[in-house]
C-alpha positions as CSV (number, residue, x, y, z in Angstrom):
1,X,156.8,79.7,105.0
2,X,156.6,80.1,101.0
3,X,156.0,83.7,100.1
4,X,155.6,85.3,96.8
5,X,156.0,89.0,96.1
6,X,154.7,90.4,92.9
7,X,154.6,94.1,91.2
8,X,155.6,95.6,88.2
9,X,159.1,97.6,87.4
10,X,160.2,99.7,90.1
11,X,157.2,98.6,92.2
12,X,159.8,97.6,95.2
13,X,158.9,94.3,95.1
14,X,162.4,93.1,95.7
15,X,163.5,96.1,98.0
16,X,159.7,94.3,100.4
17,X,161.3,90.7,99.8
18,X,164.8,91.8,101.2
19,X,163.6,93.5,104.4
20,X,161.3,90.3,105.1
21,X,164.2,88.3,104.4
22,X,166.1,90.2,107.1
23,X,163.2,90.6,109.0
24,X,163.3,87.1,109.5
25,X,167.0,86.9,111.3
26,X,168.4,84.2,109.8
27,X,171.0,83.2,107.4
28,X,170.0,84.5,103.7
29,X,171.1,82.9,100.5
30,X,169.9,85.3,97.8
31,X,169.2,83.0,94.8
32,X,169.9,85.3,91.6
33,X,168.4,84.5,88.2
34,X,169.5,87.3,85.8
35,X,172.1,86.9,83.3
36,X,173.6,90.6,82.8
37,X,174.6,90.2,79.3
38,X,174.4,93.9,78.5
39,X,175.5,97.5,80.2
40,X,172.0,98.0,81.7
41,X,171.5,94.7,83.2
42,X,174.4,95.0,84.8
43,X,173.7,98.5,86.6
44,X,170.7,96.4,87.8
45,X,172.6,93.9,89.1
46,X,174.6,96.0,90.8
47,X,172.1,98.2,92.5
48,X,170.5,95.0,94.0
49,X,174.4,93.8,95.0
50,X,174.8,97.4,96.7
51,X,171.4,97.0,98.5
52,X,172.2,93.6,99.7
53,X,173.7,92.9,103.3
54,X,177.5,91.4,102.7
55,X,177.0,88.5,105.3
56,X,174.2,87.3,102.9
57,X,175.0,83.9,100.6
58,X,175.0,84.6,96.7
59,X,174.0,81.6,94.3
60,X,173.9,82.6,90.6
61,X,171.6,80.2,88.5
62,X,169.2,81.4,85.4
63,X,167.5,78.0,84.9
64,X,168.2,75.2,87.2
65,X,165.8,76.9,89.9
66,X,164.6,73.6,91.9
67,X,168.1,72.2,92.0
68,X,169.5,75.2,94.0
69,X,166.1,75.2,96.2
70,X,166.7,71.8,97.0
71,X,170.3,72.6,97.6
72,X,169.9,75.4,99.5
73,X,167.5,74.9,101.8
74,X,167.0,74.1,105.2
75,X,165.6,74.6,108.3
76,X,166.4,77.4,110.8
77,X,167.3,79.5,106.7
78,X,166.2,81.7,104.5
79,X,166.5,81.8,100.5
80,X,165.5,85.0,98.3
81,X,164.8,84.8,94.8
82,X,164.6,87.4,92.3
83,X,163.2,86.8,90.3
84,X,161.0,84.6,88.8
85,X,160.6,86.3,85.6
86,X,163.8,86.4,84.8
87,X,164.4,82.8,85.1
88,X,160.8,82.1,83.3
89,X,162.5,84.6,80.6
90,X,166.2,82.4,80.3
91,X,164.5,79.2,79.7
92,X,161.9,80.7,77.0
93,X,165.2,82.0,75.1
94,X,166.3,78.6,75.0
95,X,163.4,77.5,72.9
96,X,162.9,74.1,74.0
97,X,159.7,73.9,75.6
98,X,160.8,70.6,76.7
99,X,163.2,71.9,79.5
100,X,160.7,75.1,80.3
101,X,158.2,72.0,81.2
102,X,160.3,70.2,83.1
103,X,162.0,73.2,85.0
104,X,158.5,74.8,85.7
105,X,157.2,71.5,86.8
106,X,160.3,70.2,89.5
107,X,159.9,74.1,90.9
108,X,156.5,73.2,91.8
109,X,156.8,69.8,92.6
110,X,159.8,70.8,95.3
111,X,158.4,73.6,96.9
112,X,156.2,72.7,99.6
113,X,158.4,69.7,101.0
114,X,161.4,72.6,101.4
115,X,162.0,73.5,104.8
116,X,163.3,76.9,106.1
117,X,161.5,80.6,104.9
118,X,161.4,80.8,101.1
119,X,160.4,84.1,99.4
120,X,160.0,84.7,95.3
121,X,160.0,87.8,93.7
122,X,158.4,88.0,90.3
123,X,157.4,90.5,87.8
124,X,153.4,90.4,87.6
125,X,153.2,90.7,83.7
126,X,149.3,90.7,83.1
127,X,147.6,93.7,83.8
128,X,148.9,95.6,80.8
129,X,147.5,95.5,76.7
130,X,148.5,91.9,75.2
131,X,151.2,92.2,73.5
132,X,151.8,91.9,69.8
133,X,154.3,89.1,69.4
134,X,153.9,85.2,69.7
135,X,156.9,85.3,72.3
136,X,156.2,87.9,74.2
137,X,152.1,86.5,74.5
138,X,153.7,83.1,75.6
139,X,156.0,84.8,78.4
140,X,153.3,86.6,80.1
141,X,151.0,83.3,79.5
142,X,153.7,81.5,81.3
143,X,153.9,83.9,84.1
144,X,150.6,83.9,84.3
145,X,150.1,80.6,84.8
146,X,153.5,79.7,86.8
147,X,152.2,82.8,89.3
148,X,148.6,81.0,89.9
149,X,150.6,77.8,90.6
150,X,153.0,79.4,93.1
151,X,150.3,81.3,94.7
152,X,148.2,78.0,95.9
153,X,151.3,76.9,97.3
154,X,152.4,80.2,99.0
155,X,151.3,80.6,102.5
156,X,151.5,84.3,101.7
157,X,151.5,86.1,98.3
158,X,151.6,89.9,98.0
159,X,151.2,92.8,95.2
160,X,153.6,95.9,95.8
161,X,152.7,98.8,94.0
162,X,154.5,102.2,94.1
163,X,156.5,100.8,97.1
164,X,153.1,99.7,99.0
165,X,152.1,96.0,100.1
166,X,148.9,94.7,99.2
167,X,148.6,91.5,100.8
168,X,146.4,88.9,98.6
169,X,146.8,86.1,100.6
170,X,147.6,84.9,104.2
171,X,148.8,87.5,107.1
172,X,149.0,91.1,106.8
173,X,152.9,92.3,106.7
């Protein structure tokens, strides 16, 4: 099953994906996008480590998303990603659209032949005022349109606000 599980900051999106992922009792490789390059980022990272199960698997990669999916799945497995945004926000940086194309494009190619559970965790950008600059309009366009993409090929897709899942799509959790 594909599952994507949106909200905004501190919605507890990721806290929702974990417990599914457990929920589902087998193996987890949490697939982690961020690249902590400053003091808060890392506190972040760390609360999510803290929060984590120790038996879980931990693969670290901030763009090369469908090459780690591939990789990493399998029947009879589960793989967590958190989160989509971040990984959206680590190829914009690079400022070659060239590769944001081509990563965006194998992600969505790959996942519906993967087998095993798969759940993403994303930021949903696009409910707020447009904002002012050219880059930050292009990341929530690009979210925007990598989350409609995801979401046709998600069995299950989910909003969490203030802790609470809405489901949008598929079976009620």
């Amino acid at each position: 099953m594909l599952q994507l599980i949106l909200g905004g900051a501190r919605s507890g999106k990721s806290r929702l994906a974990e417990k599914l992922a457990s929920d589902t009792r087998l193996p987890v490789t949490y697939i982690a996008t961020s690249q902590p390059l400053d003091g808060e980022m890392n506190d972040r990272v760390a609360q999510h480590r803290a929060r984590r199960p120790a038996e879980w698997a931990l693969v670290e990669e901030p763009l090369a998303l469908a090459r780690v999916l591939r990789d990493n799945a399998g029947s009879g497995q589960c793989l967590l990603v958190d989160c989509l945004t971040l990984w959206l926000t680590n190829l914009l940086m690079l400022d070659n659209p060239e590769q944001l194309n081509a990563e965006r494009d194998a992600l969505l190619e790959c996942v519906g032949a993967l087998p095993g559970e798969i759940i993403f965790v994303s930021n949903e950008t696009g409910m707020g005022v447009v904002p002012l600059g050219e880059l930050t309009r292009r990341y929530v366009d690009e979210a925007g349109w990598l989350h409609q993409a995801l979401a046709e090929r998600c069995q299950r897709v989910v909003l969490t606000v203030a802790g609470l899942p809405l489901t949008l799509k598929g079976t009620a959790l």
